[in-house]
Structures are given as C-alpha cells and as structure tokens.
C-alpha positions in Angstrom: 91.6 102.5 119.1 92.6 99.0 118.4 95.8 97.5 117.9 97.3 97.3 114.2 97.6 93.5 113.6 101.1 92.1 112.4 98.9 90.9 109.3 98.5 94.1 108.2 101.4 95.4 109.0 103.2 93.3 106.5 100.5 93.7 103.7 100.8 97.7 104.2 104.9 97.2 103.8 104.9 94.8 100.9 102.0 97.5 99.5 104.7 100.6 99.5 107.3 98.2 98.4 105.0 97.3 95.3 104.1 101.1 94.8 107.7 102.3 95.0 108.9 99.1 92.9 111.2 98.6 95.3 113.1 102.1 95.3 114.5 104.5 98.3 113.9 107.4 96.2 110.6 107.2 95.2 107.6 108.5 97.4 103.8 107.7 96.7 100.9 109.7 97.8 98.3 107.5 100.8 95.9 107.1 98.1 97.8 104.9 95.9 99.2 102.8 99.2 95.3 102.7 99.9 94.1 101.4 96.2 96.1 98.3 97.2 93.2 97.7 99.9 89.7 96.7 100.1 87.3 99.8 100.7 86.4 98.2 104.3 90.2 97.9 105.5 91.2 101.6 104.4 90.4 103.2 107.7 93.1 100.3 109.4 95.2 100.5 106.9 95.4 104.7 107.3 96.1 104.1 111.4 98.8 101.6 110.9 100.8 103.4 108.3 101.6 105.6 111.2 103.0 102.3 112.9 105.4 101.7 110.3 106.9 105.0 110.3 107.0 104.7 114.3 109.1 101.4 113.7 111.5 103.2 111.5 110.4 101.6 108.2 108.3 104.3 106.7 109.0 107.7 106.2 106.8 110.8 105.8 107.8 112.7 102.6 106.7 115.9 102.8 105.1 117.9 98.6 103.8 120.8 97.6 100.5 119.1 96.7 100.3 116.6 99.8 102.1 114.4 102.1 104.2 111.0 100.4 105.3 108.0 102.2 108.7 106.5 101.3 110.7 103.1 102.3 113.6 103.8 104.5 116.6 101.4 104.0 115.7 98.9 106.6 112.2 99.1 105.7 113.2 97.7 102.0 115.3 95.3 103.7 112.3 94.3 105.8 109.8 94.3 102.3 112.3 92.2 100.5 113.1 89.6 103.1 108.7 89.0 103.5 108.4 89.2 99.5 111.0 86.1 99.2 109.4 84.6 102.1 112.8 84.8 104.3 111.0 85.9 107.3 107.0 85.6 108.4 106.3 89.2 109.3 108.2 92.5 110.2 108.9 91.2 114.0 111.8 89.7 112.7 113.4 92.2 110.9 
C-alpha cells in the first residue's frame, strides 16, 4: 500500500471543508467527499481519509444509515489556513 501524498492530503481536507461549508457540526457521508474527485483518484482518496483522521483532523461520525466524516477543530483551522493560502499543506499546521 503506498503512501498518501501531501497533495492529496490537502485536496481531501479543503474537500470536507467545502462539503461541510466550513462547519464543526456538520457530517457528510464518503460519497459526497468522493464526488469532489475524479473516478481514477477515488480508491486514494478512500485510503487517505483514514490518514486525516489518524492526524487528528477528521473524525468518524457514526448514523443510522452509514458512517459520516466531520472536521475536528484543528482540522478547520488547518482547512482555513490552506484555503487563504497561509500555509502550503497540512505539515504545517
């Protein structure tokens, strides 16, 4: 299994940030996370999500119907810094 790159790391994070516009309290299902992605990248971007929530930045969000990710507070903090182009990726956060 390779590595998640850094790349897509911060596309995934700026992805939930766009799906949750940006709210703690919100929670969005994998498939819309994965509509944000190109049918060729889905399978990378499924393995790294659990990268993000290993980092503290993503939370699983447990329904009735399936299983929601959510931002956690540094994990907005993170998404808003690379939106405004404060920082280059999620290293530095």
């Amino acid at each position: 299994m390779a590595k998640c790159s850094i790349e897509t790391l911060n596309a995934i994070l700026v992805a939930v940030f766009d799906a949750t516009n940006g709210s703690l309290s919100a929670h969005v299902p994998l498939e819309a996370i994965l509509r944000r992605f190109p049918g060729h990248l889905r399978g990378d971007v499924r393995r790294c999500i659990k990268e993000l929530i290993k980092r503290g930045l993503l939370t699983l969000h447990p329904t009735r119907g399936s299983t929601t990710y959510q931002l956690t507070q540094r994990g907005l903090e993170c998404a808003t810094k690379l939106t405004k182009g404060e920082i280059s990726s999620i290293e530095e956060c």
